[in-house]
N, C-alpha and C positions, 0 to 999 in steps of 0.2 A: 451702816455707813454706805453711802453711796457713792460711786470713784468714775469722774468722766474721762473720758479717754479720747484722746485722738482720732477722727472718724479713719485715716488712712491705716490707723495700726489696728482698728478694732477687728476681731475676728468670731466666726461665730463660735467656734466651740472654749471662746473665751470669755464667753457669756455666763455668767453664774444662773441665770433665769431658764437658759436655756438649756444645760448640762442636769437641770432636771426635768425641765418641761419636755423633754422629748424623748425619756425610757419610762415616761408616766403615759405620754400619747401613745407609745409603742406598745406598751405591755398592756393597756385599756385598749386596744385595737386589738391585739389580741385575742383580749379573753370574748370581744364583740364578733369575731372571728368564727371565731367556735361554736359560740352561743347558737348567732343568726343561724346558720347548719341545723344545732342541733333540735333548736325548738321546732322547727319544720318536720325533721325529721320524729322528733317527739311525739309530736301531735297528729298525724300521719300514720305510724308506724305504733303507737301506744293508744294514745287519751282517744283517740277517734278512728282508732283502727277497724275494720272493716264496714265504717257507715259510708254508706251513699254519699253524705253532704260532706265528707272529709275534706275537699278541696277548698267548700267555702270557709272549714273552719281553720284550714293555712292562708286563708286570703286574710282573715281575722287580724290574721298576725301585722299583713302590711297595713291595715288601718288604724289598728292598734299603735302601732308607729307611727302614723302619719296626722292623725289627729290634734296629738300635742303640736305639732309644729305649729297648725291654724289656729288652735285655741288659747295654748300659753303662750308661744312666739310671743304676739306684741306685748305680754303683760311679762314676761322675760326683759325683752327690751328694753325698757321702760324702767325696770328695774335694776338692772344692769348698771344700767347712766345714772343711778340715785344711790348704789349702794357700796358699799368695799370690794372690788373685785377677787380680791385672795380671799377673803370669805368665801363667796358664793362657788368659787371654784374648787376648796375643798369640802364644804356641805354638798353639793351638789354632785360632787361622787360619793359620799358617803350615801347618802339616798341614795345612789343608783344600786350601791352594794347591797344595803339593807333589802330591794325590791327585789332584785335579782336573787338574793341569798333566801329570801319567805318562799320562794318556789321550790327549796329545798325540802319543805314541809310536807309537799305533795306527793311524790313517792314515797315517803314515810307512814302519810296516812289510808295510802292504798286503797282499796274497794270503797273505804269508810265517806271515800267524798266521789260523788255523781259527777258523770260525764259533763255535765252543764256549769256544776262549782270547778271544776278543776278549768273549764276553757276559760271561765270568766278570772278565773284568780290570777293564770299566764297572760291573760289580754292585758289585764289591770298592773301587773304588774312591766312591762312591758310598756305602757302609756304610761304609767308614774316615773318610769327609767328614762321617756324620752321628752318628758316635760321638766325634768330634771338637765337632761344635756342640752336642752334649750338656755338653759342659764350658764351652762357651762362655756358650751360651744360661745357665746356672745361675750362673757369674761373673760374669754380666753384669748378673743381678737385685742382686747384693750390688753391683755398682757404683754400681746405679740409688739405692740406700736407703742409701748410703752419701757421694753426692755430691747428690743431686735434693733437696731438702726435701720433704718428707708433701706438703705442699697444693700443690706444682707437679707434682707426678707424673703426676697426670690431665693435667694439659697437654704431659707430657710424651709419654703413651702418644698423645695425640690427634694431636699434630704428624707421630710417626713414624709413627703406623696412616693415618696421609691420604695421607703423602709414599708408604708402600708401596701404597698401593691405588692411586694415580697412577701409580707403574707397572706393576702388574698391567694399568692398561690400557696403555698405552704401550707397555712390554715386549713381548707376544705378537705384535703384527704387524709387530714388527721384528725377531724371531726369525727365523723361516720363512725370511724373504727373504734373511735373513744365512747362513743354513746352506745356501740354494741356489745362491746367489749368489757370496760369499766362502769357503765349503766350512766342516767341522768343527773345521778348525784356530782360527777365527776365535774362534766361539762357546766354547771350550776357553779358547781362549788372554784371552781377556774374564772367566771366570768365576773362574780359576784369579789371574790380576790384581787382580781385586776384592777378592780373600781378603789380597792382598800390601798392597795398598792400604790397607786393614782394618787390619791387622796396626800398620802402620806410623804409622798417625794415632792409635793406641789406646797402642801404647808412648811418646808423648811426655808424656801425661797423666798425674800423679803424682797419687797419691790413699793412703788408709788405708786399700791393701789385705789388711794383713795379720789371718790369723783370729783367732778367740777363743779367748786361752789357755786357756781349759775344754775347747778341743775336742783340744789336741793330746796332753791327758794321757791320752786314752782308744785303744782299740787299735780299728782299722777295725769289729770288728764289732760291738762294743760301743756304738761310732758310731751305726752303722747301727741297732741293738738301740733305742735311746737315741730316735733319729730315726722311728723308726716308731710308738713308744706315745707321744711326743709327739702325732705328728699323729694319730694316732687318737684322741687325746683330746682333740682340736681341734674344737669342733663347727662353727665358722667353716668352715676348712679342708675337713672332710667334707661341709660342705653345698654348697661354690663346687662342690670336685670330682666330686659325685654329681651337681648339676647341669650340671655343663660336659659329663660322659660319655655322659646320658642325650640331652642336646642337640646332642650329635657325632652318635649314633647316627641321630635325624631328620636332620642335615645330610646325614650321609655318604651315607643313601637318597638323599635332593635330587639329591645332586651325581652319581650313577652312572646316576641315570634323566631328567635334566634337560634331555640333547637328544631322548630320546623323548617329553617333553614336551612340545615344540616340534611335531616332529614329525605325531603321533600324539593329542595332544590342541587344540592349537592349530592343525593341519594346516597349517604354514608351512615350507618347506626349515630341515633345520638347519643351515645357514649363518648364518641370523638367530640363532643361538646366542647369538653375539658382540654383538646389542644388548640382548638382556637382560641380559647378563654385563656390558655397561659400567650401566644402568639400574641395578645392584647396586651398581657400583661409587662410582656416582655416591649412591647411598644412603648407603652406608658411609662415602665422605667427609664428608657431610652429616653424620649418627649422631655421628659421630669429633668434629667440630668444634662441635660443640654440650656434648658432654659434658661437660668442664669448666664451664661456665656451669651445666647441669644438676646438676652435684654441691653447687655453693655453694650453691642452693635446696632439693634434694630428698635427698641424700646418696646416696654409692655404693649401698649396701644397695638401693633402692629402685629406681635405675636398672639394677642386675641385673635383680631379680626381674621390675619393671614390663615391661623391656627382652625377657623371656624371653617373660612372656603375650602383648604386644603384637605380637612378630614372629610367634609361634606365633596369631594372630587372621588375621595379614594374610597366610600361607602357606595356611590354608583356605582364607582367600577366594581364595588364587593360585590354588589348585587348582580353583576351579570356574569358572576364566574358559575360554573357549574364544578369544577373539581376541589378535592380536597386541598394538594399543596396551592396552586394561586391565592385559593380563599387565605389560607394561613397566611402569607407573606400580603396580603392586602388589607389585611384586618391590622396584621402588625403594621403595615406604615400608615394606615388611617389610626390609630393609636398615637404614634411619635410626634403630630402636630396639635392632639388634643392632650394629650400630657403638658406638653408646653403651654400650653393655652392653660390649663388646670390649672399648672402651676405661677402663672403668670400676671392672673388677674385680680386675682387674693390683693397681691399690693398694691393694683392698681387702684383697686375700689377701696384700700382705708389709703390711698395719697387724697379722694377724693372728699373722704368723709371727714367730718371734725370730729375730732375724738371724743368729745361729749356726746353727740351723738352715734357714735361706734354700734351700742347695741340698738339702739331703734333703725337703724340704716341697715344692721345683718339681716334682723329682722323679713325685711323686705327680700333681702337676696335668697332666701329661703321658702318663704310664705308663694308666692307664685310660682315656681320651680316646682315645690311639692303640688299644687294643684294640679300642673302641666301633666307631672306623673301620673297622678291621680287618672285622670283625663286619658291620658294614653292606654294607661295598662287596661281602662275598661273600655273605649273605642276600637282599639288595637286587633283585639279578640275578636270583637265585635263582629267589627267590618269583616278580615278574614275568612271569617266561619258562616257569612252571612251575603254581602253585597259584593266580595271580592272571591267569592268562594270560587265563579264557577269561571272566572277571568283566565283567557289565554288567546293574548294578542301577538301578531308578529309583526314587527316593525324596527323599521331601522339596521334590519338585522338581527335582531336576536327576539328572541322569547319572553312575553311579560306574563308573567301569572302572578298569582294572588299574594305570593310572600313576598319575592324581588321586588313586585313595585312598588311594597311598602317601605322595600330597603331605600329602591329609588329614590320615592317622598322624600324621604328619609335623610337623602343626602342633599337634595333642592334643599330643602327646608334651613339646613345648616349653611348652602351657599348665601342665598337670598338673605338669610341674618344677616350672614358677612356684609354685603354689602349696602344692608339697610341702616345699622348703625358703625361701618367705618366714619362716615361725614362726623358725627356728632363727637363721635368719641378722641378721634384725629384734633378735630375744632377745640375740644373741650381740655383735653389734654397739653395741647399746646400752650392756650392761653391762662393754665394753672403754675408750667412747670416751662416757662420759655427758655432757663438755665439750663436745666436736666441737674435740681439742685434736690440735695435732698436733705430730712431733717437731722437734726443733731438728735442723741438718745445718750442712753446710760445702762451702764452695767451696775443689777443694784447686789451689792456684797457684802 
């Protein structure tokens, strides 16, 4: 039965959809948690312990991730828009569990399989987990727009972006000690759980998922066809996504040079890693929990673009601190406008999209973003070690070497978005939503 309610009385946690879609996100977060830690630390520390190339075989791992995103992404998508969304959202972890739970097999069969069978079995399995969240991840937007009403979504993305940044810190230093302690089997057997757990709290939840008859009369590529001159003639859409790509690209630098930052520019062991990473963490909480309040005054639009300049302001300044406490308390407030931003744009970009095309338009928001990364982690390095190695400028007053002014980049890069696509997005925005009206939904029970 399905029961519509009042848009002013609806509340989130009076959501039937969402009273389970969100200890199914939490507890799959999780156990992804733990995992990400531990297979690094696995591979590392076990299956490729003391070779030479052990670095490139933990790089293995991010490609191994990143590959389904460019491969299966658009045929996800596509899929998505043609098929039962509650279906593919509970198969779809159920394969993850399955892939995830076969790595079990692998400390079991000890010496009996070669250093090369066991890298390739964790890669693959690994790429089939995240060609699998490809279909998830895109069902799961159409759940969001299809059960959340327009004006709780912001509270929506903000409860679940807190609750995961909570364990981002949580998770990691319970990791480690789990994989040394209790062995592989444990951490496997936790994340592989998680998926089942997922699985099983998302299949009790009845909802309208089935797609839009316009979508099933057309033939896959026609779909696809359909689904790309759409968004590309989205200027909403191309401006979130040129922004988000552009903005990965300074993250991705950040995050591959960030304990030589420590290091090298703050000259503090990088072990202290770990308080500026919670300092972040505790930002983003922050960012995340305010957002909602900040949309009903200033609107999404606004906390993007504002969200984009204002972090890219407080990364420069990150970059020129040299001690340990400023660093901490500037990372944390270049955090609390990119929270808000995080949390903010999600409803921006499906007020934009049509819900038949939901999964071919995520698509997009993903597919470039991961290139960007791609592109950074290996340029990033690159340059550093190589053309910015031997950099040490004095100007303006302070000291430029080889990491800061990648931070620097780093924070331009995020201004200049800012203000490349407020215009479009301001324009575009206005003349979709000139009310500030949003849509009617339902709680399905």
């Amino acid at each position: 039965m399905t029961v519509h309610e009042p848009l002013g009385r609806t509340r989130l946690w009076s959501i039937t959809a969402w009273r389970y879609a969100f200890p199914a996100a939490l507890v799959s977060r999780l156990g992804d948690v733990v995992f990400d830690i531990t297979v690094v630390l696995w591979i590392s520390t076990e299956v490729a312990r003391g070779q030479s190339w052990a670095p490139a075989a933990v790089g293995g791992v991010l490609i191994a991730a990143a590959v389904p995103v460019l491969v299966v992404g658009p045929i996800a998508g596509v899929y998505v828009d043609r098929h039962d969304r509650h279906q593919i959202l509970v198969l779809s972890n159920l394969v993850q569990a399955v892939a995830i739970g076969s790595l079990l097999i692998i400390p079991a069969l000890g010496d009996t399989l070669s250093t090369g069978a066991k890298l390739t079995w964790i890669y693959t399995a690994i790429a089939l987990t995240n060609a699998a969240g490809q279909f998830f991840t895109q069902a799961r937007m159409v759940m969001i727009v299809r059960t959340i009403p327009d004006e709780l979504r912001t509270t929506a993305f903000s409860v679940q972006g807190s609750a995961n940044n909570l364990l981002n810190i949580i998770g990691p230093p319970l990791a480690a000690p789990l994989l040394f302690t209790a062995g592989i089997d444990w951490a496997l057997a936790i994340n592989a759980s998680s998926f089942l757990a997922s699985s099983a709290l998302l299949r009790v939840v009845r909802w309208d998922s089935a797609p839009a008859p316009s979508t099933l009369e057309q033939s896959f590529w026609a779909s696809l066809i359909e689904g790309v001159r759409a968004i590309a003639s989205n200027r909403v859409i191309l401006a979130i996504t040129i922004a988000v790509t552009i903005a990965t690209l300074g993250a991705g630098a950040v995050n591959v040079l960030e304990v030589f930052f420590v290091t090298d520019v703050l000259h503090r062991p990088a072990s202290l890693l770990g308080l500026i990473s919670m300092a972040f963490a505790a930002g983003s909480i922050t960012g995340m929990s305010t957002a909602p309040w900040l949309e009903r005054r200033i609107g999404a639009a606004r906390i993007f673009v504002w969200g984009l300049a204002l972090s890219g302001l407080a990364m420069i300044l990150y970059s020129r601190t040299t001690a340990l406490v400023p660093a901490m308390l500037l990372f944390f407030l270049l955090a609390v406008p990119l929270g808000a931003l995080n949390t903010a744009f999600m409803p921006l970009f499906m007020r934009s999209v049509p819900e038949e095309m939901l999964g071919r338009a995520t698509v997009v928001l993903q597919i470039f973003p991961t290139v960007a990364s791609l592109i950074a982690m290996g340029a990033t390095g690159w340059l550093a070690s190589t053309a910015l190695r031997d950099l040490d400028v004095h100007a303006l007053g302070t000291r430029f070497g080889p990491i800061d002014t990648v931070f620097t980049a780093a924070g331009l890069l995020f201004v200049v978005t800012a203000l490349l696509v407020w215009g479009p997005i301001r324009r575009s925005t206005a003349a979709s939503f000139p009310t500030g009206g949003t849509m009617r939904s339902s709680d399905p029970a």
